[in-house]
C-alpha positions as a Markdown table, in Angstrom:
| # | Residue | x | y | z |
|---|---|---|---|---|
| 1 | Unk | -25.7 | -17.1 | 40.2 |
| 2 | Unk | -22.6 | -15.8 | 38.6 |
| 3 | Unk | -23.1 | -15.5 | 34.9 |
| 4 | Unk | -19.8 | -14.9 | 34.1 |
| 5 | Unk | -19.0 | -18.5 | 34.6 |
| 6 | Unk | -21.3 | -19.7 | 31.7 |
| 7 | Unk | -20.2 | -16.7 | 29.6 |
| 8 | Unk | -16.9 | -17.1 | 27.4 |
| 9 | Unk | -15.7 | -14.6 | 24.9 |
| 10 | Unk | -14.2 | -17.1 | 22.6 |
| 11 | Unk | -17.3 | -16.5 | 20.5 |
| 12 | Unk | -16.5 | -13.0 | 20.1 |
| 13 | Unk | -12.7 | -12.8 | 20.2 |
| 14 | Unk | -13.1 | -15.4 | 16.8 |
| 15 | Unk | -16.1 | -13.1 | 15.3 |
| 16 | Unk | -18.6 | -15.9 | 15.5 |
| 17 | Unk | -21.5 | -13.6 | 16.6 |
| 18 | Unk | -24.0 | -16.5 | 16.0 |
| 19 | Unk | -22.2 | -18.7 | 19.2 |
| 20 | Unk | -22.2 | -15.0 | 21.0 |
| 21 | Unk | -25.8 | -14.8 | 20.8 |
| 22 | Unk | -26.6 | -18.3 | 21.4 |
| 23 | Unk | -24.6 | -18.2 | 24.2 |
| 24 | Unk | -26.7 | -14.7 | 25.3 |
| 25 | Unk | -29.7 | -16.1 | 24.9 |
| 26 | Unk | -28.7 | -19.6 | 26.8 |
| 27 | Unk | -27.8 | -17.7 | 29.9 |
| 28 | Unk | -30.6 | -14.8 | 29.9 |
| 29 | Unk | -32.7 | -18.0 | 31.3 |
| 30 | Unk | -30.6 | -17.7 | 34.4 |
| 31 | Unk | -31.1 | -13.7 | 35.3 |
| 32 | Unk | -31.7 | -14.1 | 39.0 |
| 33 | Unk | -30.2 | -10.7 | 40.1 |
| 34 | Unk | -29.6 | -6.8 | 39.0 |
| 35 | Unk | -26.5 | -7.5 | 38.6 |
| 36 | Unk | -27.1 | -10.5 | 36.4 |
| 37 | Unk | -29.3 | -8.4 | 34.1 |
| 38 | Unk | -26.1 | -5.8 | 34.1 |
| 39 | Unk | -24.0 | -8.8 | 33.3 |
| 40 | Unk | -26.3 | -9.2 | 30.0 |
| 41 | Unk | -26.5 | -5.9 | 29.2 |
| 42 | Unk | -22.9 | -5.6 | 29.2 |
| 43 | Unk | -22.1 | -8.5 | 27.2 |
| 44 | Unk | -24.9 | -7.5 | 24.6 |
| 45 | Unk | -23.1 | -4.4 | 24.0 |
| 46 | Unk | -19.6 | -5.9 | 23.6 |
| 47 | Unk | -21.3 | -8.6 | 21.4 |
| 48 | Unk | -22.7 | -5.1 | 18.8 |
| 49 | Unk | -19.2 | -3.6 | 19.4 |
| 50 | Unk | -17.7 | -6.6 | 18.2 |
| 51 | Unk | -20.0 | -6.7 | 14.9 |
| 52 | Unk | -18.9 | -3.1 | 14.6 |
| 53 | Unk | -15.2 | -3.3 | 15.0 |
| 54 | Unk | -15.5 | -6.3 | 12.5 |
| 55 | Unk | -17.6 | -4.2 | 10.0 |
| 56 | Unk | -15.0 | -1.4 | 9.9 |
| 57 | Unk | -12.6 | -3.7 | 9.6 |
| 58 | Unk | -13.7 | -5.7 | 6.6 |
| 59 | Unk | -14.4 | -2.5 | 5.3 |
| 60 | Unk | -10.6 | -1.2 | 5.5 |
| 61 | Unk | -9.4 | -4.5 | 3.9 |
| 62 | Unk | -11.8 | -3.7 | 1.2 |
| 63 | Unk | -10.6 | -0.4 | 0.1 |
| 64 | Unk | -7.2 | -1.8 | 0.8 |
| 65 | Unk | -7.5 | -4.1 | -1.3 |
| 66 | Unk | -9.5 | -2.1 | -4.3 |
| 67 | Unk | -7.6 | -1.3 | -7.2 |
| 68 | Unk | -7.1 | 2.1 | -8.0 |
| 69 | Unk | -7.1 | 3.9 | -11.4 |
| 70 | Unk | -4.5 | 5.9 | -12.3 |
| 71 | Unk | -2.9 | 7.6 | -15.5 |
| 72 | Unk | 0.5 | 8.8 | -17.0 |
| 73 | Unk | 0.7 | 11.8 | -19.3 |
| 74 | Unk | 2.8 | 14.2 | -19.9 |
| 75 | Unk | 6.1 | 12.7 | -20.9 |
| 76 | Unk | 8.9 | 14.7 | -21.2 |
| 77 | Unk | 13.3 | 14.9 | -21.6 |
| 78 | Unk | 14.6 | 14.3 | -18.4 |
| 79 | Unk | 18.5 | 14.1 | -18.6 |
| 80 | Unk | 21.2 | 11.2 | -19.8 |
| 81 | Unk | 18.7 | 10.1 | -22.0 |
| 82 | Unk | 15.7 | 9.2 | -19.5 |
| 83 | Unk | 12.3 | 10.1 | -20.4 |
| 84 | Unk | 9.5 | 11.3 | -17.2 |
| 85 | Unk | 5.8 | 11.2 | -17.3 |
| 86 | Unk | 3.2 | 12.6 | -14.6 |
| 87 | Unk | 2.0 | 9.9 | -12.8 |
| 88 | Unk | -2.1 | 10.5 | -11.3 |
| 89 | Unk | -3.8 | 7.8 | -9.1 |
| 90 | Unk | -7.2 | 8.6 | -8.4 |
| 91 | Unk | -7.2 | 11.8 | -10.6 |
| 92 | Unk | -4.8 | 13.2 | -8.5 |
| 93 | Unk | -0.9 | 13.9 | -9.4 |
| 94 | Unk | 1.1 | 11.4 | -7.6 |
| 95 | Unk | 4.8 | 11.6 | -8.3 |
| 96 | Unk | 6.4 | 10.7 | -11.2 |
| 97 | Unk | 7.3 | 7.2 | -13.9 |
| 98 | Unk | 10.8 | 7.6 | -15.4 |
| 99 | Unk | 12.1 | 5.3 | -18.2 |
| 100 | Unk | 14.9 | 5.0 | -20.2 |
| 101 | Unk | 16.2 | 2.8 | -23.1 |
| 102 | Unk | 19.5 | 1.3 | -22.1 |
| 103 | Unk | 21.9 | -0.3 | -24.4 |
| 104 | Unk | 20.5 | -4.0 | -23.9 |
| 105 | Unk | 17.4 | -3.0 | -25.5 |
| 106 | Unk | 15.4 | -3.0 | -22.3 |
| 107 | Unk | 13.8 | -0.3 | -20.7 |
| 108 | Unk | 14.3 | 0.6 | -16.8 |
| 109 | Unk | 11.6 | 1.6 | -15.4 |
| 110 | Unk | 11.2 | 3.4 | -11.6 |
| 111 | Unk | 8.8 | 5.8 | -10.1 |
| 112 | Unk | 9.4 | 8.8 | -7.6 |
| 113 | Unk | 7.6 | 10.8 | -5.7 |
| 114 | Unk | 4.3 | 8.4 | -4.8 |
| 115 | Unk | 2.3 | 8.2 | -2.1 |
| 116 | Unk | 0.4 | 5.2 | -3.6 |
| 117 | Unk | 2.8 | 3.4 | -5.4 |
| 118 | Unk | 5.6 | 1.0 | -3.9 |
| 119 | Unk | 9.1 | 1.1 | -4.7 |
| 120 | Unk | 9.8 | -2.0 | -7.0 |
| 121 | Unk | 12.9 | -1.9 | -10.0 |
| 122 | Unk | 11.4 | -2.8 | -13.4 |
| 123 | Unk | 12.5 | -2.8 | -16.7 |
| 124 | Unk | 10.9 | -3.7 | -20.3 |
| 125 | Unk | 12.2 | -5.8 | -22.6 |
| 126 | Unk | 11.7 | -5.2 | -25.9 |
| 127 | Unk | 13.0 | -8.2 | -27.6 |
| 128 | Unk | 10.9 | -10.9 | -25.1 |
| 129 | Unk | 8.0 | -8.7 | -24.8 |
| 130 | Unk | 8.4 | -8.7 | -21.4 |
| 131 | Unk | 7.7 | -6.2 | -18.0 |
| 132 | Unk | 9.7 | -7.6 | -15.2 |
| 133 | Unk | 9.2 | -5.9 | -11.4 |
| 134 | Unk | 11.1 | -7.2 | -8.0 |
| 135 | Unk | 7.1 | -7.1 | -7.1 |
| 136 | Unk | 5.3 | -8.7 | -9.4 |
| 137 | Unk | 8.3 | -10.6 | -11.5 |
| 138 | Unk | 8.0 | -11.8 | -15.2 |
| 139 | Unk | 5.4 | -11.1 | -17.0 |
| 140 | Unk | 6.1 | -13.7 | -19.1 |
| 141 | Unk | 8.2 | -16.5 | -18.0 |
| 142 | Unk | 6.8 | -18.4 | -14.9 |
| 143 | Unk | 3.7 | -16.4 | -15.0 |
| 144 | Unk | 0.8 | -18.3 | -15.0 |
| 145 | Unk | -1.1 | -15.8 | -17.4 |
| 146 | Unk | 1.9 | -15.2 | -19.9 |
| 147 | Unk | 1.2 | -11.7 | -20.9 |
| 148 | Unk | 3.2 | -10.5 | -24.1 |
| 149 | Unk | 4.0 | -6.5 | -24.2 |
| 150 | Unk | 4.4 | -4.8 | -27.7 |
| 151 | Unk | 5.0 | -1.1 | -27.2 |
| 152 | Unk | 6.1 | 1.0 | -24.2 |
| 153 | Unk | 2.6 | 2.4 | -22.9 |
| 154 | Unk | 1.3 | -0.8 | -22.2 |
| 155 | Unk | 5.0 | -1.8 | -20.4 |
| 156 | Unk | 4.6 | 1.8 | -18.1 |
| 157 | Unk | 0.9 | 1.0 | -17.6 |
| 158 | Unk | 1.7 | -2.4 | -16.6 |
| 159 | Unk | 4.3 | -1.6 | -14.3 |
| 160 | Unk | 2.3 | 1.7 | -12.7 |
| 161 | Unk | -0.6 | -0.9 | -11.9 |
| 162 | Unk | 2.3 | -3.6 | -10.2 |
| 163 | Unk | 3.9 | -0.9 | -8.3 |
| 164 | Unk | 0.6 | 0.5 | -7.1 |
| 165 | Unk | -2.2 | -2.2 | -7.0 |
| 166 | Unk | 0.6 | -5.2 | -6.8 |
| 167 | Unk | -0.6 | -6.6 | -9.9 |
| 168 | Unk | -0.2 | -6.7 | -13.5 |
């Protein structure tokens, strides 16, 4: 008997192991041959490779996804007026957060130099209370948590953790 013919890999191509083994256990009742038996075998071990190649991939979306600490110290004169800080994620020094007061009374605010971090354009406003990124947008208007900044820390903070965990 040929078992492929009762065997389909739907169950496994959409990561519904439960089917797969149903499916296993259905058609172990027709071993008739060697070769059926090799059949089984074979499809057992593509059913636990399958479990595996899921595992590390759940496991890769999870530490994608985590949210990573990171710090800025160290703030110093740049030139024209622009102020840089040390950027660390994860402890570890990561490029730099550069900011600088423009005549509109709002901040711009960019980053160089990360490995972590995207590039996104920012600025704070310091009459709205506001932290603005291309990424994340308004931190205020048309968000649905309206989130008010009052000094420039929590603005570079805010836009460090948009441009590297994509949120405010």
């Amino acid at each position: 008997m040929n078992l492929v013919f009762w065997w389909s890999n739907n169950c496994i191509e959409d990561w519904d192991f439960e089917c797969a083994a149903n499916k296993i256990r259905k058609i172990k009742k027709f071993v008739t041959s060697k070769k059926d038996a090799t059949t089984i075998s074979n499809l057992q071990a593509a059913l636990t490779d399958a479990k595996e190649k899921k595992r590390a991939y759940e496991e890769a979306q999870r530490r994608a996804n985590a949210k990573k600490s990171f710090t800025i110290d160290n703030c110093q004169n740049a030139r024209d007026g622009a102020m840089m800080c040390t950027l660390r994620v994860e402890g570890e020094y990561d490029g730099n957060i550069f900011y600088k007061l423009e005549n509109d009374g709002k901040y711009d605010i960019f980053i160089l130099g990360s490995k972590n971090a995207s590039n996104c354009q920012g600025f704070y406003d310091t009459t709205l209370h506001r932290v603005w990124t291309t990424r994340c947008g308004d931190s205020v208007f048309g968000a649905s948590q309206k989130r008010f900044v009052y000094d420039l820390s929590s603005a570079l903070k805010m836009y460090a953790s948009c441009a590297i965990n994509g949120n405010y």
